[in-house]
C-alpha positions in Angstrom: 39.6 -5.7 -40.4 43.1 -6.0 -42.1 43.3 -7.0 -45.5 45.7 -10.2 -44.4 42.3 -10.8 -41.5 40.0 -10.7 -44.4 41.6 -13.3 -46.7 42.3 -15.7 -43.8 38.9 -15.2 -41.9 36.9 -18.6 -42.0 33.6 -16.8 -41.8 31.2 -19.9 -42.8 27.9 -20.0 -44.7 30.5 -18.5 -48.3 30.6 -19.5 -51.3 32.8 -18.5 -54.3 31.4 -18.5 -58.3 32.9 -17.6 -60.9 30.4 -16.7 -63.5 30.4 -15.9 -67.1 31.6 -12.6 -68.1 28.4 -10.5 -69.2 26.1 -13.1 -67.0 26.9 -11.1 -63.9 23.3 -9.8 -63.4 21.9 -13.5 -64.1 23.5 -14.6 -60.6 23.0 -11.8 -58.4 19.2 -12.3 -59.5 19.2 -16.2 -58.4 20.6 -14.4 -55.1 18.0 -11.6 -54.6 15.4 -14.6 -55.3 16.4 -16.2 -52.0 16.9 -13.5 -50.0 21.1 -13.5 -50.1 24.2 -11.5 -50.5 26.0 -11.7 -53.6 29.0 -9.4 -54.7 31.1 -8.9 -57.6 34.8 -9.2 -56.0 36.8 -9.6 -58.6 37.9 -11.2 -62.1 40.1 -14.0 -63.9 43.6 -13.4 -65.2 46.1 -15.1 -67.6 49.2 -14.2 -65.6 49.2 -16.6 -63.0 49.3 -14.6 -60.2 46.8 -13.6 -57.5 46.6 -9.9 -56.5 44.8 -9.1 -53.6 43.3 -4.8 -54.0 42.4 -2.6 -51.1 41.2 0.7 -52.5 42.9 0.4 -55.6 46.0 -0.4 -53.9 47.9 -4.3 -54.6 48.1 -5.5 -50.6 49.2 -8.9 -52.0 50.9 -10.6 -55.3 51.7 -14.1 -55.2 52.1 -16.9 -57.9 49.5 -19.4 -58.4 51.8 -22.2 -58.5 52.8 -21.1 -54.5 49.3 -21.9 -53.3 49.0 -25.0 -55.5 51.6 -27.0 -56.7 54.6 -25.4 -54.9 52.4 -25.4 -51.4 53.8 -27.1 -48.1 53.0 -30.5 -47.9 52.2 -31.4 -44.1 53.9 -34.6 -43.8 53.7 -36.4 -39.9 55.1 -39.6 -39.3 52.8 -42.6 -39.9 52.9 -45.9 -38.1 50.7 -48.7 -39.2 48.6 -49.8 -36.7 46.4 -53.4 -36.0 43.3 -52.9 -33.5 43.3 -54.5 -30.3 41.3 -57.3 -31.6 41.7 -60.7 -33.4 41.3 -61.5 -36.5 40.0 -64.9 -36.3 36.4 -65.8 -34.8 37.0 -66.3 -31.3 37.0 -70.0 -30.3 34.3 -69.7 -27.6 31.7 -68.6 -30.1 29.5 -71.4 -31.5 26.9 -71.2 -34.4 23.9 -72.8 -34.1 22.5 -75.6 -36.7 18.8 -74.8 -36.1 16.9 -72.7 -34.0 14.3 -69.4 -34.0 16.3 -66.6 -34.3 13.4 -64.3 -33.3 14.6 -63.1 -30.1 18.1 -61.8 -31.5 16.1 -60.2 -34.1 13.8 -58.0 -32.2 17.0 -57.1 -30.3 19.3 -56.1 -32.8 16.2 -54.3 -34.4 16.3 -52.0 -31.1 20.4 -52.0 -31.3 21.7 -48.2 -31.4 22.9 -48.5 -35.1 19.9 -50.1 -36.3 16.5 -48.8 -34.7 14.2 -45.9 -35.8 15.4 -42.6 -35.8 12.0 -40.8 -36.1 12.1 -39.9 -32.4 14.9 -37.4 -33.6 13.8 -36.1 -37.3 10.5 -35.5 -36.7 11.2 -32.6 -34.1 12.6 -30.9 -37.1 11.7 -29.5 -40.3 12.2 -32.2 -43.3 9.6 -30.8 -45.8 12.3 -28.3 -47.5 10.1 -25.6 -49.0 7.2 -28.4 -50.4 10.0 -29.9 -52.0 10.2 -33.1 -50.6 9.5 -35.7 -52.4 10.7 -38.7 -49.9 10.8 -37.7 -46.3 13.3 -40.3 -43.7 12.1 -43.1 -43.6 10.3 -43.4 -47.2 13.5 -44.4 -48.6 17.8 -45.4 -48.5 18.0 -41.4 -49.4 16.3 -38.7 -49.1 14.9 -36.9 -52.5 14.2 -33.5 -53.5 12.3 -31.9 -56.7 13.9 -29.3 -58.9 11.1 -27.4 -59.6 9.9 -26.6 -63.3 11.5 -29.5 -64.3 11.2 -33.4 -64.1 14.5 -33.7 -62.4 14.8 -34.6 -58.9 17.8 -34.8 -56.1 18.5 -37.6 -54.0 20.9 -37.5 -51.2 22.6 -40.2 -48.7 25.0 -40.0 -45.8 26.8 -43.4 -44.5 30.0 -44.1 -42.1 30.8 -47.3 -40.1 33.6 -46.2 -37.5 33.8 -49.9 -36.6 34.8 -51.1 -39.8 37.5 -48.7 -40.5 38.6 -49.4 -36.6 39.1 -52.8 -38.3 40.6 -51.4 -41.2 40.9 -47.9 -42.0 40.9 -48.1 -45.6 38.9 -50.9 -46.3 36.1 -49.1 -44.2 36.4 -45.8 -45.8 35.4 -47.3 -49.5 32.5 -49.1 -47.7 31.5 -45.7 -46.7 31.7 -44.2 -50.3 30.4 -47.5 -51.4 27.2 -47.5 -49.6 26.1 -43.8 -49.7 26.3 -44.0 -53.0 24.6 -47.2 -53.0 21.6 -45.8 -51.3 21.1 -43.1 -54.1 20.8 -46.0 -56.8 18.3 -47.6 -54.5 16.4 -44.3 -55.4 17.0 -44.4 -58.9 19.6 -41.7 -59.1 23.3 -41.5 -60.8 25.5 -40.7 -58.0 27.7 -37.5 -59.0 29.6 -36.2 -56.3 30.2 -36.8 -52.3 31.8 -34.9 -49.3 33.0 -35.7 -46.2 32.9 -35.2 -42.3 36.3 -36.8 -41.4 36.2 -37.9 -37.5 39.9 -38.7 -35.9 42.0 -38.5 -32.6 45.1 -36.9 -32.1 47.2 -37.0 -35.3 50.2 -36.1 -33.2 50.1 -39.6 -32.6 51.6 -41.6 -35.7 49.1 -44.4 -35.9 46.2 -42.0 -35.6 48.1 -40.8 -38.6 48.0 -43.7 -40.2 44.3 -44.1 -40.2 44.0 -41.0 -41.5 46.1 -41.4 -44.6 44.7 -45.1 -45.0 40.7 -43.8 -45.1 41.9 -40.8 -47.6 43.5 -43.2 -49.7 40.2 -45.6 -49.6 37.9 -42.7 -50.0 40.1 -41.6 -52.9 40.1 -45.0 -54.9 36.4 -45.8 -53.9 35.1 -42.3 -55.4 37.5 -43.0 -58.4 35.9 -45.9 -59.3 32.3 -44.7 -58.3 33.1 -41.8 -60.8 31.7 -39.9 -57.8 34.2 -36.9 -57.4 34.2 -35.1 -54.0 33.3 -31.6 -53.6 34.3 -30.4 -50.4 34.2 -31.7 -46.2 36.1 -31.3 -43.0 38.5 -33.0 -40.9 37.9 -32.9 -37.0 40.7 -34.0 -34.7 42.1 -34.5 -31.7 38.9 -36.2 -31.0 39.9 -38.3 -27.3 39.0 -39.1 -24.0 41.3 -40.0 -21.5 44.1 -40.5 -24.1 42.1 -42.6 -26.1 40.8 -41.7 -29.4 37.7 -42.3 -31.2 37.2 -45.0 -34.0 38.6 -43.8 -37.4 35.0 -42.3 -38.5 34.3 -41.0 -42.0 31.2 -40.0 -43.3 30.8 -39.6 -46.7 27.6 -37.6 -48.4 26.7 -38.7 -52.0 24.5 -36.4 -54.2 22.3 -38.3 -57.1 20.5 -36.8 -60.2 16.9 -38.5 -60.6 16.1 -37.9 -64.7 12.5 -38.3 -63.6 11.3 -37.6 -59.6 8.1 -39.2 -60.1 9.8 -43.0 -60.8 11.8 -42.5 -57.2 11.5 -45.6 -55.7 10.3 -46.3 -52.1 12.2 -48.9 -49.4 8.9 -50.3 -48.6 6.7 -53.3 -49.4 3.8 -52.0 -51.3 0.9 -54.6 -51.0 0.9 -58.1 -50.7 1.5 -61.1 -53.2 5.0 -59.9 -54.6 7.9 -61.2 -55.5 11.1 -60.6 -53.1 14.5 -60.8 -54.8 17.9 -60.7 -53.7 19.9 -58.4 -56.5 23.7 -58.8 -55.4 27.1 -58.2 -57.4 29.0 -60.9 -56.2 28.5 -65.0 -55.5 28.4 -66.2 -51.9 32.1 -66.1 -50.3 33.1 -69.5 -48.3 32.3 -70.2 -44.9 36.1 -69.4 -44.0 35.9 -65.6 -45.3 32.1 -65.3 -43.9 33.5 -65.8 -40.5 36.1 -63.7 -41.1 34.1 -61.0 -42.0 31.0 -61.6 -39.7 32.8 -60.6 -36.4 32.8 -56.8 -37.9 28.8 -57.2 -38.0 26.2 -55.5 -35.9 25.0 -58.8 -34.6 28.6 -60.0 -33.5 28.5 -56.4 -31.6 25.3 -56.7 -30.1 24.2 -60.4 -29.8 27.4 -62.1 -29.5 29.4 -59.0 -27.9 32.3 -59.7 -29.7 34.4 -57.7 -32.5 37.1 -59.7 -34.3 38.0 -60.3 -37.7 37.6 -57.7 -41.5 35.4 -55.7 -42.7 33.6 -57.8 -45.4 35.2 -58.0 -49.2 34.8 -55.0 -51.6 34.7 -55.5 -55.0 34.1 -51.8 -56.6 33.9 -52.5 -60.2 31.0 -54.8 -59.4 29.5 -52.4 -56.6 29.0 -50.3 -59.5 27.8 -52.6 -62.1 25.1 -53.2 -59.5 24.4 -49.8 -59.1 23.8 -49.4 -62.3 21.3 -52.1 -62.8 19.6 -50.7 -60.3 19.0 -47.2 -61.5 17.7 -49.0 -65.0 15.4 -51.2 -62.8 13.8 -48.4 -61.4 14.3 -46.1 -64.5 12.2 -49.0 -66.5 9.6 -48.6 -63.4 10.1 -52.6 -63.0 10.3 -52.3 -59.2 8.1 -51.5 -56.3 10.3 -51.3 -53.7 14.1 -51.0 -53.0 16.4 -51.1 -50.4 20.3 -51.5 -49.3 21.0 -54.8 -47.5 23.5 -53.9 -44.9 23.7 -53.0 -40.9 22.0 -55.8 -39.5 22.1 -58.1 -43.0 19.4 -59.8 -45.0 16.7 -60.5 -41.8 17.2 -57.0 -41.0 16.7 -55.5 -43.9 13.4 -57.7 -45.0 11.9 -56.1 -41.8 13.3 -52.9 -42.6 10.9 -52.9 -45.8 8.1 -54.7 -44.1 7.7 -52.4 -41.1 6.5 -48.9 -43.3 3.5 -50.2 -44.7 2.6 -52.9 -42.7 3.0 -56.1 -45.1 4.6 -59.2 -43.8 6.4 -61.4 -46.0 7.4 -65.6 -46.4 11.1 -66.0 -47.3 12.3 -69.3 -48.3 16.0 -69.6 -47.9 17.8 -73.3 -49.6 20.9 -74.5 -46.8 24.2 -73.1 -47.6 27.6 -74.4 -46.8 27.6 -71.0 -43.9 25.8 -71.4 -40.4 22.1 -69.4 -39.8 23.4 -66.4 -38.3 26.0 -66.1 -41.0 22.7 -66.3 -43.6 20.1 -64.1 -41.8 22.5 -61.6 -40.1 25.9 -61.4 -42.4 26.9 -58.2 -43.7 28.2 -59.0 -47.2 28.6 -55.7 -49.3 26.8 -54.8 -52.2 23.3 -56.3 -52.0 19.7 -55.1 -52.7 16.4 -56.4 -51.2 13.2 -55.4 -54.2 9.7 -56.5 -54.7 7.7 -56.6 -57.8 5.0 -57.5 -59.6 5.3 -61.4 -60.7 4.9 -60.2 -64.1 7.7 -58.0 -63.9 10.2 -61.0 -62.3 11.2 -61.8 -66.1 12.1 -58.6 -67.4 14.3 -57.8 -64.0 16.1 -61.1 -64.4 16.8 -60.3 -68.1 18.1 -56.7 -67.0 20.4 -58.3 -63.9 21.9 -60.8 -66.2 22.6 -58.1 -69.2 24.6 -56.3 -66.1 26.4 -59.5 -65.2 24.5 -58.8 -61.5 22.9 -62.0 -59.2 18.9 -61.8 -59.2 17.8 -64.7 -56.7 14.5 -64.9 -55.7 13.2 -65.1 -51.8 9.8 -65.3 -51.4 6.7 -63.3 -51.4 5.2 -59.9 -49.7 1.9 -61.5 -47.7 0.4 -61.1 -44.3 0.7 -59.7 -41.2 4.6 -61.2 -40.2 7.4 -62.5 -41.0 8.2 -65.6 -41.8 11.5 -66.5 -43.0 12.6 -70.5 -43.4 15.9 -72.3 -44.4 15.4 -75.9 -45.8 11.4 -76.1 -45.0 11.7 -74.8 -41.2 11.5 -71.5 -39.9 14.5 -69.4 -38.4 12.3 -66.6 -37.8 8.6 -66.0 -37.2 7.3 -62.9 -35.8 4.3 -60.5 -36.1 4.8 -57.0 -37.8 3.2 -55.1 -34.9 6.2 -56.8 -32.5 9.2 -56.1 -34.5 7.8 -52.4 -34.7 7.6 -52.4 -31.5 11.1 -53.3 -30.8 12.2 -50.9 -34.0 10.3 -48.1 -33.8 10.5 -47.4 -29.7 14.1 -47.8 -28.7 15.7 -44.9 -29.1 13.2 -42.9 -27.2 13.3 -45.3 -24.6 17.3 -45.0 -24.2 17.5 -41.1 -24.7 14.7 -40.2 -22.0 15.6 -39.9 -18.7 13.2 -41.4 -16.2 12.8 -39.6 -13.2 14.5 -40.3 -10.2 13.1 -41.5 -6.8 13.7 -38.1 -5.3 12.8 -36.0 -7.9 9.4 -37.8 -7.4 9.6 -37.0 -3.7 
């Protein structure tokens, strides 16, 4: 290969240090441990230039400020762009006043974006070298051990296409938001993200658009996340038949655990605790719920409609709530811990029932918003915990010192889920039948039954 070949080649599986002068032997050891390459290519200069040596001989000289501050800046036209959709609730849908809400449970619990994916991760290696410490499933992120130390690693991945279909930057700090909302829910800092960007053709100016409007959300979300991006990819010219996919970043978040053995699960430990509600903002009105609910998984699936906003963000107080919950968990005050989001409150509840078997009785007061709005909503930053009665006190102290919401639902108990507004229930159902509906679906959709004539 060609010098010029050799600097451009995107070879992947690379990665550049630059190490300590005199430490040189330090790294190639952590290299040899692990069974890689590792070569000493060159050294750090004061001149501002970058020289490029084959054989001794300069193939290349160029100033740094050429490849940084002085580089091209690709600029395609942009053209803002409103999906095909409205932004008020359609007037054909109608809420109900009462009702069992069982049924549309068990079926958005099979939905595509909500079921168990075990059929897929367990045909594949998750325990990384016996340093797992919560496999999928245990928790909202997965978490590592650094070994020969207390520290652990706890990772998340999140996207929503639909949301940033319904607006591209709004969605995009959801994204950020909620990745690195699942690392708090395992007791880690979040530290730094990347991203898997997912776009049409951005020929096309309002594919354009979305793609500058989710930077610009990823950027402001990560700013005030403190949660710095590392790295990622764009893919585009994503399209069939002209028609491109939704707006779809994913955003990675990395975590720092100061202790991996106070890790907290997703799932209800044992029976007779206390379920509480931790969010980081009040209720909205029933105006902006409605707004907001037609971006939900149960307007998709149930009502099969898409209208309206992604719900509110506030990010300031997405990250006071994050906070409290690392010290919740950090303080060993919680037994259990997990994001309230695809699917809302109903859906997470059973989310943290379903791993260990243990039912639960929520009792819910009448709000000014209809049942589905309550059970199935999707407002943004909101926790579902249990805990020890004893420990109820000392979690409300540490919510109010963080200015965060701590309302309590219910209790952990028996073998369903029960789940009442004003005295009557909304949703009754037996643990063994939501798993059933959870845990099967997406084998059922991916296998292919056999034909007729294939049987003949």
């Amino acid at each position: 290969m060609t010098p010029y070949e050799i600097m451009l080649s995107e070879s992947q599986e690379r990665m550049l240090l630059v190490a300590q002068k005199g430490r040189e032997e330090e790294v190639f050891r952590v290299f040899q441990k692990w069974g890689l390459d590792a070569v000493e290519i060159g050294r750090v200069t004061s001149d501002a230039k970058m020289r490029v040596l084959e054989h001794g001989k300069v193939v290349a000289e160029i100033p740094n400020a050429a490849l940084t501050d002085d580089a091209p800046v690709y600029k395609r036209p942009l053209a803002r762009w409103e999906p095909p959709v409205g932004r008020d609730m359609p007037e054909h849908i109608q809420f109900a006043e009462s009702g069992d809400f069982s049924a549309q449970l068990k079926h958005l619990l099979a939905s595509p974006n909500i079921c168990s994916k075990r059929w897929v991760w367990q045909q594949y290696d998750h325990m990384v070298q016996t340093n797992t410490v919560d496999a999928p499933g245990a928790g909202d992120a997965g978490v590592i051990r650094i070994k020969g130390s207390k520290r652990g690693l706890a990772m998340a991945l999140d996207g929503n296409g639909r949301w940033c279909y319904l607006d591209p930057r709004l969605g995009a700090m959801h994204a950020v938001a909620e990745a690195c909302r699942k690392v708090a829910c395992a007791g880690a800092t979040p530290i730094g993200a990347t991203n898997c960007l997912n776009f049409g053709n951005p020929e096309k100016p309002h594919i354009m658009w979305q793609f500058s409007q989710v930077i610009d959300g990823i950027t402001k979300a990560c700013e005030e996340l403190d949660t710095p991006i590392t790295g990622g990819n764009v893919s585009f010219y994503n399209e069939t038949l002209g028609e491109g996919v939704y707006p779809t970043p994913v955003i990675g978040v990395v975590g720092i655990l100061e202790d991996v053995h106070k890790t907290a699960k997703m799932h209800f430990a044992q029976a007779g605790r206390k379920i509480v509600l931790l969010r980081a903002n009040e209720a909205g009105d029933a105006v902006d719920a409605e707004l907001e609910f037609g971006s939900s998984e149960y307007a998709k699936e149930i009502l099969g409609a898409v209208w309206g906003y992604p719900p509110d963000l506030d990010l300031e107080k997405e990250a006071t709530l994050q906070r409290a919950l690392v010290a919740i968990i950090r303080a060993g005050l919680a037994e259990s811990v997990h994001d309230c989001s695809d699917g809302g409150l109903a859906v997470a509840l059973v989310e943290s029932a379903l791993p260990g078997g243990v039912g639960l009785n929520v009792r819910l007061p009448r709000q000014q918003l209809a049942l589905e709005l309550m059970l199935f909503g999707e407002d943004a930053s909101r926790v579902v915990i249990s805990c020890d009665p004893v420990c109820l006190p000392r979690i409300q102290q540490v919510a109010e010192e963080y200015g965060v919401f701590a309302e309590v639902l219910g209790e952990t108990g028996s073998d369903k889920v029960e789940i009442a507004v004003d005295g009557q229930f909304v949703i009754s159902a037996s643990v063994e039948e939501l798993r059933g509906a959870y845990e099967g679906a997406l084998e059922r959709a991916l296998r292919t039954e056999p034909s007729v004539a294939a049987a003949d």
